[in-house]
MARKOLNU-100261 format. One record per residue: residue number from 1; residue in three letters; z, x, y of N, C-alpha, C, O in turn. Coordinates in Angstrom, 1 decimal. Each point is the difference from the previous one (the first is absolute). Last residue first. Layout:
N
<atom nr="NUM" rest="ALA" n_w="Z" n_u="X" n_v="Y" ca_w="Z" ca_u="X" ca_v="Y" c_w="Z" c_u="X" c_v="Y" o_w="Z" o_u="X" o_v="Y"/>
...
//
This chain:
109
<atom nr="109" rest="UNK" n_w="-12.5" n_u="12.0" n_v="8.8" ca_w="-0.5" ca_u="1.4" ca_v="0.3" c_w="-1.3" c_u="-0.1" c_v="-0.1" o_w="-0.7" o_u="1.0" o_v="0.1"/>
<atom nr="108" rest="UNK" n_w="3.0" n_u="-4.3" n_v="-1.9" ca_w="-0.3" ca_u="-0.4" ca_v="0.8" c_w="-0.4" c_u="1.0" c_v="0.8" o_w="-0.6" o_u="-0.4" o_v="1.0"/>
<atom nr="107" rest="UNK" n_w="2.6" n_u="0.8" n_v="-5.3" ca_w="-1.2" ca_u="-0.4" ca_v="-0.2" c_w="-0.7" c_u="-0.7" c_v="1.5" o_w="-1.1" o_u="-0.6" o_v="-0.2"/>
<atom nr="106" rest="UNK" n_w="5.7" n_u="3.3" n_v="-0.1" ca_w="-1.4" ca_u="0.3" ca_v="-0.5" c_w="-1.3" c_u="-0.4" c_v="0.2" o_w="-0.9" o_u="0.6" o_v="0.5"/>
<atom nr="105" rest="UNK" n_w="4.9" n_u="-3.6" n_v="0.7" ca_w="-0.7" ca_u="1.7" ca_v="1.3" c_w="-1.0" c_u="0.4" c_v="-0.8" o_w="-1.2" o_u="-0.3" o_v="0.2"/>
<atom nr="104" rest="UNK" n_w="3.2" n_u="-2.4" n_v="-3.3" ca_w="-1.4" ca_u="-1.1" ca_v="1.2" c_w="0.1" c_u="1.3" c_v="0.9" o_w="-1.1" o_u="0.7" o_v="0.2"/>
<atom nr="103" rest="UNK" n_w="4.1" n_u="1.3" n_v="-3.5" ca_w="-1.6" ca_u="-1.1" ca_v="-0.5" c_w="-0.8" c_u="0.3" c_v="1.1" o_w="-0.8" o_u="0.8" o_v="0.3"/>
<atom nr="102" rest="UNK" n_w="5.8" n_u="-0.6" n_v="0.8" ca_w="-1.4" ca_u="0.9" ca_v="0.1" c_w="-1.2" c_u="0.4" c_v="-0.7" o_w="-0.9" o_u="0.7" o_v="0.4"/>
<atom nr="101" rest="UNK" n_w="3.9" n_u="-4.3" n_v="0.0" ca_w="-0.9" ca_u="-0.1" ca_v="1.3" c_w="-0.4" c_u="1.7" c_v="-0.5" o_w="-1.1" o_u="0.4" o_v="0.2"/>
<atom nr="100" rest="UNK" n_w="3.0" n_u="-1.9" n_v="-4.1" ca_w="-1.1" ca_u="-0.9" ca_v="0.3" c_w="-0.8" c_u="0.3" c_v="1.8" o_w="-1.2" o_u="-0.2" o_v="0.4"/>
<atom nr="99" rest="UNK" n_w="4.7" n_u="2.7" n_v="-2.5" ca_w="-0.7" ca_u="0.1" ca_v="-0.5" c_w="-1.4" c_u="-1.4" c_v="0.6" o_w="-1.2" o_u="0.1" o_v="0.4"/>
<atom nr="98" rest="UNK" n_w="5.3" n_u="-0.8" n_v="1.3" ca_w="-0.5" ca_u="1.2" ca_v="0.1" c_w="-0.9" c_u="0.8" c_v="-0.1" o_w="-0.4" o_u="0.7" o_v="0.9"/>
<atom nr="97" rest="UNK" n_w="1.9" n_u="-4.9" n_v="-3.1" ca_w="0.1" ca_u="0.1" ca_v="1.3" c_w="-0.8" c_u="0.8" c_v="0.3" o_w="-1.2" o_u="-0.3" o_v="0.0"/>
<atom nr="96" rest="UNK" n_w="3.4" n_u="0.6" n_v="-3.8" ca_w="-1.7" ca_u="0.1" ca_v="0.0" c_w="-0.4" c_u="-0.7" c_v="1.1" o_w="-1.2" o_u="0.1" o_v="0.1"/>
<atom nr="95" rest="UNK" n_w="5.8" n_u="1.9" n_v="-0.2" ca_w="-1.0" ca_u="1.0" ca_v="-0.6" c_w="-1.4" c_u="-0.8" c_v="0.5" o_w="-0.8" o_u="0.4" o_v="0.8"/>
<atom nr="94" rest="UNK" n_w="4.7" n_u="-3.1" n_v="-0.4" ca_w="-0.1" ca_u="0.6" ca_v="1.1" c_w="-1.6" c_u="1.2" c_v="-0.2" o_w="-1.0" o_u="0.0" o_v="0.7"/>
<atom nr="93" rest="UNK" n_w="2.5" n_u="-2.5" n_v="-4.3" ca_w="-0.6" ca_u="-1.3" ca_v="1.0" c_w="-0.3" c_u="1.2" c_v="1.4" o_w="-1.1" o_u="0.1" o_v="0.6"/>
<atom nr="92" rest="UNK" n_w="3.1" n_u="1.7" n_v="-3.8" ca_w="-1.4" ca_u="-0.2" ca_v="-0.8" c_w="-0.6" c_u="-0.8" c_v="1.3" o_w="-1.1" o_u="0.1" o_v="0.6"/>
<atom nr="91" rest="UNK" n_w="5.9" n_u="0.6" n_v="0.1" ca_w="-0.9" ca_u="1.6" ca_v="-0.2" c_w="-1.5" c_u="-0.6" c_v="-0.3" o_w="-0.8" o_u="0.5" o_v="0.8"/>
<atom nr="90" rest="UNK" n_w="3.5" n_u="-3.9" n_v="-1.5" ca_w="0.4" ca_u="0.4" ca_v="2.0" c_w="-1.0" c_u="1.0" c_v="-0.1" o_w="-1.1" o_u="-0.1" o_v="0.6"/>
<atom nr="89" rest="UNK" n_w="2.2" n_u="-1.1" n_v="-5.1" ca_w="-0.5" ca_u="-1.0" ca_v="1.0" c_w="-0.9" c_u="0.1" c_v="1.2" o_w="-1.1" o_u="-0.4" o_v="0.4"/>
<atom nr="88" rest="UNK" n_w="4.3" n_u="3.2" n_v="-2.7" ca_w="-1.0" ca_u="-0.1" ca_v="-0.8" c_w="-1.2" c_u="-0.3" c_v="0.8" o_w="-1.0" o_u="0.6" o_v="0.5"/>
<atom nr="87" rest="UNK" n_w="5.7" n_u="-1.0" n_v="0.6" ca_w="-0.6" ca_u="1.2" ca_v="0.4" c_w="-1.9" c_u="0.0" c_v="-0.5" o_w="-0.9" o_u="0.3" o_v="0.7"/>
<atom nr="86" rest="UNK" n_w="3.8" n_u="-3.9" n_v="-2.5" ca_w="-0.5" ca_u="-0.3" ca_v="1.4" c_w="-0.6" c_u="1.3" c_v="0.7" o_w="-0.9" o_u="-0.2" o_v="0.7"/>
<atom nr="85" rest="UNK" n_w="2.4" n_u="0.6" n_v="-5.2" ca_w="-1.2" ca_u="-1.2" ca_v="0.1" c_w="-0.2" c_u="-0.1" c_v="1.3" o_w="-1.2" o_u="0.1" o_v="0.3"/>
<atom nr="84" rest="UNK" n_w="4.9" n_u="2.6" n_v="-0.8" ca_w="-0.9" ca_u="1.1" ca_v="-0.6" c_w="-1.2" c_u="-1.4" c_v="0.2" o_w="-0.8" o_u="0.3" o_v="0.9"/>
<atom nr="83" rest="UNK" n_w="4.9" n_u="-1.7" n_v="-0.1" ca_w="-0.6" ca_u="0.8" ca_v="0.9" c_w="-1.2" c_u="0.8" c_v="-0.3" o_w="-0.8" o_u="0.4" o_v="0.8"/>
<atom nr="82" rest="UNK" n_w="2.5" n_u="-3.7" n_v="-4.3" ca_w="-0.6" ca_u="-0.3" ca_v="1.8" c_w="-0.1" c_u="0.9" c_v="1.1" o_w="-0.8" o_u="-0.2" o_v="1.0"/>
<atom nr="81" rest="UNK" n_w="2.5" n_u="1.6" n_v="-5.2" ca_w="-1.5" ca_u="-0.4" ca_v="-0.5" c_w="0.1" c_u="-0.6" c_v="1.6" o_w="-0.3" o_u="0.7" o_v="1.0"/>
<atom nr="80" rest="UNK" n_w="3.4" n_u="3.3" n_v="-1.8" ca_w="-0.1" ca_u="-0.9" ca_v="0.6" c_w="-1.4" c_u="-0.8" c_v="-0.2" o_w="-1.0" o_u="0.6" o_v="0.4"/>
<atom nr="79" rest="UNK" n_w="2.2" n_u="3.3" n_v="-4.2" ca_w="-0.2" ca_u="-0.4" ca_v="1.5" c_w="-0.3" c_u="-1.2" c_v="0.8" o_w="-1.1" o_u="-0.5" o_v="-0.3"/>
<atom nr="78" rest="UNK" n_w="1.3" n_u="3.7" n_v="-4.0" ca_w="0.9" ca_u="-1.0" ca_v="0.5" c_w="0.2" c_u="-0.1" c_v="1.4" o_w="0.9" o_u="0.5" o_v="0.8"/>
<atom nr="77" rest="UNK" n_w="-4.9" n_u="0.1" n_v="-4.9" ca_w="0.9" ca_u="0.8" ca_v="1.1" c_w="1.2" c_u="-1.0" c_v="0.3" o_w="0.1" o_u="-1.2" o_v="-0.5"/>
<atom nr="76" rest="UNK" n_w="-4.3" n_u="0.3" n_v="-2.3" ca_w="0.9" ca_u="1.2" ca_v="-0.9" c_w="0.9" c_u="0.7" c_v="1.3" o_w="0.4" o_u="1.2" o_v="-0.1"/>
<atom nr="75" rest="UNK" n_w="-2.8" n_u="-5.4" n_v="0.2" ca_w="0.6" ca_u="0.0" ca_v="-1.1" c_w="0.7" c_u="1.2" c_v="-0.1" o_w="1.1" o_u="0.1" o_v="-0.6"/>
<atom nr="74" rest="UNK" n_w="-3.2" n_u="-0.5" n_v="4.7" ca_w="0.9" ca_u="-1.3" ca_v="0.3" c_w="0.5" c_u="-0.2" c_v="-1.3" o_w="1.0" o_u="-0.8" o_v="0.0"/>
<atom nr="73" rest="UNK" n_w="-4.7" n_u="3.5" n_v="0.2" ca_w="0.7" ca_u="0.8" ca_v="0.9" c_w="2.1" c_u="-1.2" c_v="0.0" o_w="1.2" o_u="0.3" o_v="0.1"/>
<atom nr="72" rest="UNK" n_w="-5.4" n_u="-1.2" n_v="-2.8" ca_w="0.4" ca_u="0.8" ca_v="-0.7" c_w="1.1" c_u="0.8" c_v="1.1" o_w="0.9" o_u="0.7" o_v="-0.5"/>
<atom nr="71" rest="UNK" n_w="-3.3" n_u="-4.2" n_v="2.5" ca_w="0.7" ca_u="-0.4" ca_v="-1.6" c_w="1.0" c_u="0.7" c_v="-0.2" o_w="1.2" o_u="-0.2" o_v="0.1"/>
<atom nr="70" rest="UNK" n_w="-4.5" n_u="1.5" n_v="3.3" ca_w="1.4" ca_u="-0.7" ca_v="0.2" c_w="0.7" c_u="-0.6" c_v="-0.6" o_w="1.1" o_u="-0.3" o_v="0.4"/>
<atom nr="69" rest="UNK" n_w="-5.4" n_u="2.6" n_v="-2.2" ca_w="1.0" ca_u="0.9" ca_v="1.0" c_w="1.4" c_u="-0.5" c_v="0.2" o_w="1.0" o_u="0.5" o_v="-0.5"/>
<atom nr="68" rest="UNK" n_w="-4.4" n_u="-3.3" n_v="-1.1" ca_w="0.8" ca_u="1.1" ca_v="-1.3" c_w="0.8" c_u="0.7" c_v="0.9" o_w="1.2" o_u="-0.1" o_v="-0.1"/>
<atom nr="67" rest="UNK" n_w="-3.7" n_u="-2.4" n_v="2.3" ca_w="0.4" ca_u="-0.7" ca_v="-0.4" c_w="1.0" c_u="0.6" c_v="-0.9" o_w="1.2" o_u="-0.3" o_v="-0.1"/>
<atom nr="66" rest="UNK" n_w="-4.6" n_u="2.8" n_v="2.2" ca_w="1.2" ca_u="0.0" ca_v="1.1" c_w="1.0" c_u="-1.1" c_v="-0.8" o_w="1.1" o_u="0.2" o_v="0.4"/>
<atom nr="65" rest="UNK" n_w="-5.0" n_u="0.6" n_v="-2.6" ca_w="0.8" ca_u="1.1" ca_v="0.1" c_w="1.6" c_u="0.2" c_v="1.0" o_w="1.0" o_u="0.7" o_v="0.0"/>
<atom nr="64" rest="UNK" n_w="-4.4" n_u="-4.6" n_v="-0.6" ca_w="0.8" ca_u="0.5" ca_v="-1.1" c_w="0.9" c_u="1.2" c_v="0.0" o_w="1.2" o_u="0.1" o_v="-0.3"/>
<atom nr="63" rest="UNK" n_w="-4.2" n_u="-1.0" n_v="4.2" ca_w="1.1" ca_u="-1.2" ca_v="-0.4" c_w="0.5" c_u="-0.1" c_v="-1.4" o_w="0.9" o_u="-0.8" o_v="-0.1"/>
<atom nr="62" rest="UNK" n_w="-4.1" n_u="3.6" n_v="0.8" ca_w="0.7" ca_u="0.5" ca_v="1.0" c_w="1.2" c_u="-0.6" c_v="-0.2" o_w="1.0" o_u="0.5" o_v="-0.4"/>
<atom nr="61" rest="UNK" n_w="-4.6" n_u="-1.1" n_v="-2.4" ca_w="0.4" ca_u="0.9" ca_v="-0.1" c_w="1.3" c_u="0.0" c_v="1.0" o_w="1.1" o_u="0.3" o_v="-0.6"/>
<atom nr="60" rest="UNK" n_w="-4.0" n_u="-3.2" n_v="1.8" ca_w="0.7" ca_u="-0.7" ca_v="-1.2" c_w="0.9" c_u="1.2" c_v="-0.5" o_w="1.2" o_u="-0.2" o_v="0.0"/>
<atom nr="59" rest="UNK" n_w="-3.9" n_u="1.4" n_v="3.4" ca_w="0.4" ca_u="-1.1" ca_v="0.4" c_w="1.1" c_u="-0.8" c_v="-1.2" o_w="1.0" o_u="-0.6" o_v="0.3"/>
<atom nr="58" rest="UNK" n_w="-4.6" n_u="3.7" n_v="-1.1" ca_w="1.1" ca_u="0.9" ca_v="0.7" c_w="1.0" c_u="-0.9" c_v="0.1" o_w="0.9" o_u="0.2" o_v="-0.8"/>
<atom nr="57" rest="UNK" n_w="-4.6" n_u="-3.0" n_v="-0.6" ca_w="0.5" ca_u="1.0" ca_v="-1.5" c_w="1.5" c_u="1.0" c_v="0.7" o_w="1.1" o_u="0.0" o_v="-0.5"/>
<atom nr="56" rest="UNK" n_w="-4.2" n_u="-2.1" n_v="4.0" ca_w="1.0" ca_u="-1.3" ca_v="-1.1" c_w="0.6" c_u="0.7" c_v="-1.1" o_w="1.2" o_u="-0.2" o_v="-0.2"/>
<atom nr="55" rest="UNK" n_w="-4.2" n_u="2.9" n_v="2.5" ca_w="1.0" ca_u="-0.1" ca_v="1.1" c_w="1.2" c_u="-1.5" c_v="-1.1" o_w="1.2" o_u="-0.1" o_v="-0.3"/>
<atom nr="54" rest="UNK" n_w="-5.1" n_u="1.7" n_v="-1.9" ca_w="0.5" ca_u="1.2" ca_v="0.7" c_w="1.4" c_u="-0.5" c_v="0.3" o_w="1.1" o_u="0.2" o_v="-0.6"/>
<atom nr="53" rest="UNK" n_w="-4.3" n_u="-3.3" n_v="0.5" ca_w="0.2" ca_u="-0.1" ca_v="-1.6" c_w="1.1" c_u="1.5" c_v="0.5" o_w="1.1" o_u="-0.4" o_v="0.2"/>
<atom nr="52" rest="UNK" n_w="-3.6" n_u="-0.3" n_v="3.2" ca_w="1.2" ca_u="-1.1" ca_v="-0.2" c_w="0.7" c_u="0.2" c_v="-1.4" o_w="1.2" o_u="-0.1" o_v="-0.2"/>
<atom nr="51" rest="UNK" n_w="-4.7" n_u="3.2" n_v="1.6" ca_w="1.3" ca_u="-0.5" ca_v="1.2" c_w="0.9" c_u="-1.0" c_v="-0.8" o_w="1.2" o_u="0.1" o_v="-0.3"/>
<atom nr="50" rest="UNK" n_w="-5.2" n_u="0.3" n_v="-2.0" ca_w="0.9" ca_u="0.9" ca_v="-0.2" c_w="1.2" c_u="0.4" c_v="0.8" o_w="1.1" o_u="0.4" o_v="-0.4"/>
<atom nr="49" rest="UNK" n_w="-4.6" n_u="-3.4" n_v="1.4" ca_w="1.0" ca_u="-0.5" ca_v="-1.2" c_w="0.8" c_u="1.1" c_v="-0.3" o_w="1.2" o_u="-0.3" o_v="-0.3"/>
<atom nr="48" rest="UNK" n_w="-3.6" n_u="1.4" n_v="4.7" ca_w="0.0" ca_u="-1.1" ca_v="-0.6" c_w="0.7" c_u="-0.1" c_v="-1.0" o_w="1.2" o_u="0.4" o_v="0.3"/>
<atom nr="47" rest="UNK" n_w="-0.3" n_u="4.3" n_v="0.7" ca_w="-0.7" ca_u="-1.0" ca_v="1.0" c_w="-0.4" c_u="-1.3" c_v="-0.9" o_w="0.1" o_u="0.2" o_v="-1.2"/>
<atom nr="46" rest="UNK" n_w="3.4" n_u="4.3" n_v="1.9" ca_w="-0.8" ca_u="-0.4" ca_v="-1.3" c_w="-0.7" c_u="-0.9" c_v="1.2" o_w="0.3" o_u="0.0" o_v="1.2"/>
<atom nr="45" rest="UNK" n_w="3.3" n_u="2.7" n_v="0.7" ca_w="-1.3" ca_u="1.0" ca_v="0.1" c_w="-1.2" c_u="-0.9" c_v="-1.7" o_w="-0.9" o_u="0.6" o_v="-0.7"/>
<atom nr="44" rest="UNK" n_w="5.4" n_u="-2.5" n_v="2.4" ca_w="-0.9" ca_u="0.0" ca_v="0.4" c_w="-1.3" c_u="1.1" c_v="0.2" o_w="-1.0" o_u="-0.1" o_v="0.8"/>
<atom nr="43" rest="UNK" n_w="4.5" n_u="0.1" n_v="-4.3" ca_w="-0.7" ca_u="-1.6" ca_v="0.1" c_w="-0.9" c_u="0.3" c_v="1.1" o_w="-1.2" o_u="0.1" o_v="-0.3"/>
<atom nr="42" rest="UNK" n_w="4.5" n_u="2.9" n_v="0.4" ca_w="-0.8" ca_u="0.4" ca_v="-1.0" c_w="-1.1" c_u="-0.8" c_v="-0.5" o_w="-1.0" o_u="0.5" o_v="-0.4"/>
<atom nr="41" rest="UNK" n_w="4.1" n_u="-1.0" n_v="4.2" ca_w="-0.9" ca_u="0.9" ca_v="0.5" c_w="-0.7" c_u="0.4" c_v="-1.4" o_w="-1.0" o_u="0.7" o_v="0.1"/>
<atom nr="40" rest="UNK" n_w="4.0" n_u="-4.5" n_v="-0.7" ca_w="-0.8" ca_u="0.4" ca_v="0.9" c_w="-1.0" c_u="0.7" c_v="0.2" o_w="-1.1" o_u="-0.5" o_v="0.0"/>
<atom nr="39" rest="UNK" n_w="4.8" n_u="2.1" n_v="-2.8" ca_w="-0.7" ca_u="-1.6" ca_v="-0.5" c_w="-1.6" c_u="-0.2" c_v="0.8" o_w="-1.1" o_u="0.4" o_v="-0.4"/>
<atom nr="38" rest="UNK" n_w="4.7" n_u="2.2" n_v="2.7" ca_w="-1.2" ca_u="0.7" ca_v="-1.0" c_w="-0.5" c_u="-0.7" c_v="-0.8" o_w="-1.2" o_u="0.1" o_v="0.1"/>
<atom nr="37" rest="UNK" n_w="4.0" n_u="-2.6" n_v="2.9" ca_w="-0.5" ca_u="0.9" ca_v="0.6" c_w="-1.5" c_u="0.4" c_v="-0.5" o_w="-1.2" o_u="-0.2" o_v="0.3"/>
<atom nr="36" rest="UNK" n_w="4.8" n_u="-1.8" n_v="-3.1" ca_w="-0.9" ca_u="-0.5" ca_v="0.3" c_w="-0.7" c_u="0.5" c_v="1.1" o_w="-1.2" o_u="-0.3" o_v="-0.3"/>
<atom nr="35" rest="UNK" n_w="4.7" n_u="2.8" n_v="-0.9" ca_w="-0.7" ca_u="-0.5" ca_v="-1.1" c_w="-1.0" c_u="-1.1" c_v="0.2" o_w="-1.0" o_u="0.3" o_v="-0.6"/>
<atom nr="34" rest="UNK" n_w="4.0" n_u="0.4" n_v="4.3" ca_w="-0.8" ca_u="1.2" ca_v="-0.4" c_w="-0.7" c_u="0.0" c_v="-1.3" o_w="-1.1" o_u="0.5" o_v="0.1"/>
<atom nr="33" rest="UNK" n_w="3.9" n_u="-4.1" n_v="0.9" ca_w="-1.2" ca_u="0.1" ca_v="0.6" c_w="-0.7" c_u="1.3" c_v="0.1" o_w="-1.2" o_u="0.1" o_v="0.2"/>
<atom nr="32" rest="UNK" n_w="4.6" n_u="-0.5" n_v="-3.2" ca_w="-1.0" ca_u="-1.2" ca_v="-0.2" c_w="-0.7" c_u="0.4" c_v="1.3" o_w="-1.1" o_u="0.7" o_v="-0.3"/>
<atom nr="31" rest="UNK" n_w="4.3" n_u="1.7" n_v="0.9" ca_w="-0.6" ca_u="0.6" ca_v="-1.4" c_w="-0.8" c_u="-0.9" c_v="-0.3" o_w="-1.1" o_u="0.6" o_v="-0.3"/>
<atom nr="30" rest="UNK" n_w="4.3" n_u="-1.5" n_v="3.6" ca_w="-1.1" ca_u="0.9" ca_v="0.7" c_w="-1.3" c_u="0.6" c_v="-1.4" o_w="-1.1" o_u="0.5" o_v="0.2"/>
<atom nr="29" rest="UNK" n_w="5.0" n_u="-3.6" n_v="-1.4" ca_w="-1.2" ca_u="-0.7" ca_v="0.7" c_w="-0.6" c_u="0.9" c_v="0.8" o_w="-1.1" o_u="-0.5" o_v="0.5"/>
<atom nr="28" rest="UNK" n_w="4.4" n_u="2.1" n_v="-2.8" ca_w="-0.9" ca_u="-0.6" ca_v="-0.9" c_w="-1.5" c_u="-0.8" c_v="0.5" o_w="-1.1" o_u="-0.2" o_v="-0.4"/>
<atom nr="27" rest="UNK" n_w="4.9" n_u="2.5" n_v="3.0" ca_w="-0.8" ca_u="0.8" ca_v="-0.2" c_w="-1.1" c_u="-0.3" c_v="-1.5" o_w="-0.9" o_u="0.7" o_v="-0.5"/>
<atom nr="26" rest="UNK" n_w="4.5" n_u="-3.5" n_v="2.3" ca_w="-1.1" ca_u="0.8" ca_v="1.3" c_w="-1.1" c_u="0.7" c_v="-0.8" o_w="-1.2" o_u="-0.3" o_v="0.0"/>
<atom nr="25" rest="UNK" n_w="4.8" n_u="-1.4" n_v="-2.8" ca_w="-1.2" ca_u="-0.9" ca_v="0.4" c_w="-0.8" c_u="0.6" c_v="1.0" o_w="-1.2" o_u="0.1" o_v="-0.2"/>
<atom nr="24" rest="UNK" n_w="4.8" n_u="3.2" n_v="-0.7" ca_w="-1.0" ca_u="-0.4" ca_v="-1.3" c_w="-1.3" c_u="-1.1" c_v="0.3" o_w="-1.2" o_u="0.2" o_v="-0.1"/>
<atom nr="23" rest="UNK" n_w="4.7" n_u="0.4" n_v="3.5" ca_w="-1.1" ca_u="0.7" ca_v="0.1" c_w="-0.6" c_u="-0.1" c_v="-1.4" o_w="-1.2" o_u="-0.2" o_v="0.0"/>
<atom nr="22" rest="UNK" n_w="4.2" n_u="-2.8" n_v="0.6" ca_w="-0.6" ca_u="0.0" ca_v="1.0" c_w="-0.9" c_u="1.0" c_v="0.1" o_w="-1.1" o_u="-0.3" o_v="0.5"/>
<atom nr="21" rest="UNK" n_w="4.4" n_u="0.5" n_v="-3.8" ca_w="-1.0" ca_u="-0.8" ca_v="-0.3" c_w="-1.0" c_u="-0.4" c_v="0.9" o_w="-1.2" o_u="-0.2" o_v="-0.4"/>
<atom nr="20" rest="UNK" n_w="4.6" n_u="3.8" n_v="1.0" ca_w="-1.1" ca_u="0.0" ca_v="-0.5" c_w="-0.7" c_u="-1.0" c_v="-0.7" o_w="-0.9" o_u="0.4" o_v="-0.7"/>
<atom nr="19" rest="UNK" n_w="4.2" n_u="-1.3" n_v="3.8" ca_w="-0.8" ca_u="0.9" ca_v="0.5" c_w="-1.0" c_u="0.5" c_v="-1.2" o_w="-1.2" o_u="-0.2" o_v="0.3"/>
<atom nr="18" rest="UNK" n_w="5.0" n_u="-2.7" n_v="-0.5" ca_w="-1.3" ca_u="-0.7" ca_v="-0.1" c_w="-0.7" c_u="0.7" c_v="0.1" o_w="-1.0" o_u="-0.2" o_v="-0.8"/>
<atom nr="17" rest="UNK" n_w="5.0" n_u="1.4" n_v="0.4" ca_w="-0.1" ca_u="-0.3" ca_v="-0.9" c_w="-1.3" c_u="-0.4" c_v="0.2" o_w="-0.8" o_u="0.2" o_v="-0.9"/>
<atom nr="16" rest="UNK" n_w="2.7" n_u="1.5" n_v="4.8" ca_w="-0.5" ca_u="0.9" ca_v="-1.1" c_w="-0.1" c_u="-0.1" c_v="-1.5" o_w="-0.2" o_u="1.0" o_v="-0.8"/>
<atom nr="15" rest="UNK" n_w="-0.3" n_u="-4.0" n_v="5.2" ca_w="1.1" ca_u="0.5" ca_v="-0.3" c_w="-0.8" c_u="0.7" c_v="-1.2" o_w="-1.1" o_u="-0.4" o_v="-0.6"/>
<atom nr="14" rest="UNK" n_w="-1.1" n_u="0.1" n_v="5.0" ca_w="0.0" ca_u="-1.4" ca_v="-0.6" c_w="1.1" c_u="1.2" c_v="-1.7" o_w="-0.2" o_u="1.2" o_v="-0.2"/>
<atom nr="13" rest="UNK" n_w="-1.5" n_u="0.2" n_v="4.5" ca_w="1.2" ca_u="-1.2" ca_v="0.0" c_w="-0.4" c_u="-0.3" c_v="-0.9" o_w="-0.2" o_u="-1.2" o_v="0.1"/>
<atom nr="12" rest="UNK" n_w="-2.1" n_u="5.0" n_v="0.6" ca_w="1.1" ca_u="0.2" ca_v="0.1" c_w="1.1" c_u="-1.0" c_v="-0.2" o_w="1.2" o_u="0.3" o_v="-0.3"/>
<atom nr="11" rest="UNK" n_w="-5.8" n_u="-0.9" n_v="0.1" ca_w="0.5" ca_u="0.4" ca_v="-1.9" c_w="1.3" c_u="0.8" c_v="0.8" o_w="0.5" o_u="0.7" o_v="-0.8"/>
<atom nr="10" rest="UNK" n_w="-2.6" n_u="-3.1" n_v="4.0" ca_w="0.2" ca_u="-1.4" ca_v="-0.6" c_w="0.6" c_u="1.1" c_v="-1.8" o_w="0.6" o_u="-0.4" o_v="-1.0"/>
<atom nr="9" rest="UNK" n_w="-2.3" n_u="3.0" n_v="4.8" ca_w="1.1" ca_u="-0.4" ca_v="0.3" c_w="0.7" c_u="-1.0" c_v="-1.2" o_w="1.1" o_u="0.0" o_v="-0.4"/>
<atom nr="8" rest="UNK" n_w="-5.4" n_u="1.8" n_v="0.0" ca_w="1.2" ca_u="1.0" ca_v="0.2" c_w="1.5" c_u="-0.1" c_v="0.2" o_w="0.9" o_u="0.7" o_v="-0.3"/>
<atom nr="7" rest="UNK" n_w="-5.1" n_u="-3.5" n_v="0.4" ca_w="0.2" ca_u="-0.2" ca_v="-1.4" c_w="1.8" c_u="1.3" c_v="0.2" o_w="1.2" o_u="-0.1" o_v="-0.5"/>
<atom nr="6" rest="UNK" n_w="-3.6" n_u="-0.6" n_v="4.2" ca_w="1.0" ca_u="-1.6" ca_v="-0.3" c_w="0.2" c_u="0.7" c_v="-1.2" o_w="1.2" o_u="0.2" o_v="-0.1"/>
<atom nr="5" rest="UNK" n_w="-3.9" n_u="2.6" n_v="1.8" ca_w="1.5" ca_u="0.0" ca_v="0.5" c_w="0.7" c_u="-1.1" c_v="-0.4" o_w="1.2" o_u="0.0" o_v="-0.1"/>
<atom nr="4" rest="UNK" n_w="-5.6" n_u="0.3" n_v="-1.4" ca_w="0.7" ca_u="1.0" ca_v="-0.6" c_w="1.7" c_u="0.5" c_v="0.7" o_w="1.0" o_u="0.6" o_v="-0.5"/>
<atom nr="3" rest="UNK" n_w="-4.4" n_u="-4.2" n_v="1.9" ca_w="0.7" ca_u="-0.3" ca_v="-0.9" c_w="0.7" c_u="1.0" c_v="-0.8" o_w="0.9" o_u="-0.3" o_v="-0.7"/>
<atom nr="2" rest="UNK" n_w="-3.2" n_u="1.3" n_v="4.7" ca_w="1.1" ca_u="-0.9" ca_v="0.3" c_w="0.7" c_u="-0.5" c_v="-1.4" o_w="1.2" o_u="-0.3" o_v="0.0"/>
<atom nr="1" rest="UNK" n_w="-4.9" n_u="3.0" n_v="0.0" ca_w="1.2" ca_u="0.8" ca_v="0.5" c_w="1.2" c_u="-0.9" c_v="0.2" o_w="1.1" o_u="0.3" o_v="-0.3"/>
//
């Protein structure tokens, strides 16, 4: 909750040339970790080698896709590249965070 007010306030200040590179990245980096999420949840219903061989294959997938994503997002637009890299950043780092404590709640249930 608290970050959805910061994020609310911080795409009122911040000036209207940046604004949509800041949310393009936001919302690139909510797409990587929801992409890996299902990655995830698709890997772990496999067991021994197939887990891994699974989860390394998603894993490489993911990081290409998101690789091409920010390429292709930062070649064919025109939009602030450091705001849009640091939004990027912030969002993925803040996303798998999150994703990660509610992992361990899960798996600690």
């Amino acid at each position: 909750m608290a970050y959805a007010v910061f994020s609310l306030i911080l795409a009122y200040s911040i000036p209207e040339v940046s604004i949509y590179s800041w949310v393009t990245g936001h919302l690139l980096g909510l797409f990587a970790v929801l992409f890996h999420l299902l990655s995830s949840s698709y890997s772990g219903k496999k067991s021994g080698k197939k887990f891994l061989k699974t989860y390394f294959w998603s894993l490489f997938l993911r990081f290409l896709v998101v690789c091409i994503l920010f390429a292709l997002i930062i070649i064919w637009t025109n939009i602030e590249e450091i705001s849009f890299t640091f939004s990027f950043v912030i969002s993925y780092l803040y996303h798998s965070v999150i994703e990660v404590v509610l992992l361990n709640k899960k798996l600690s249930d």
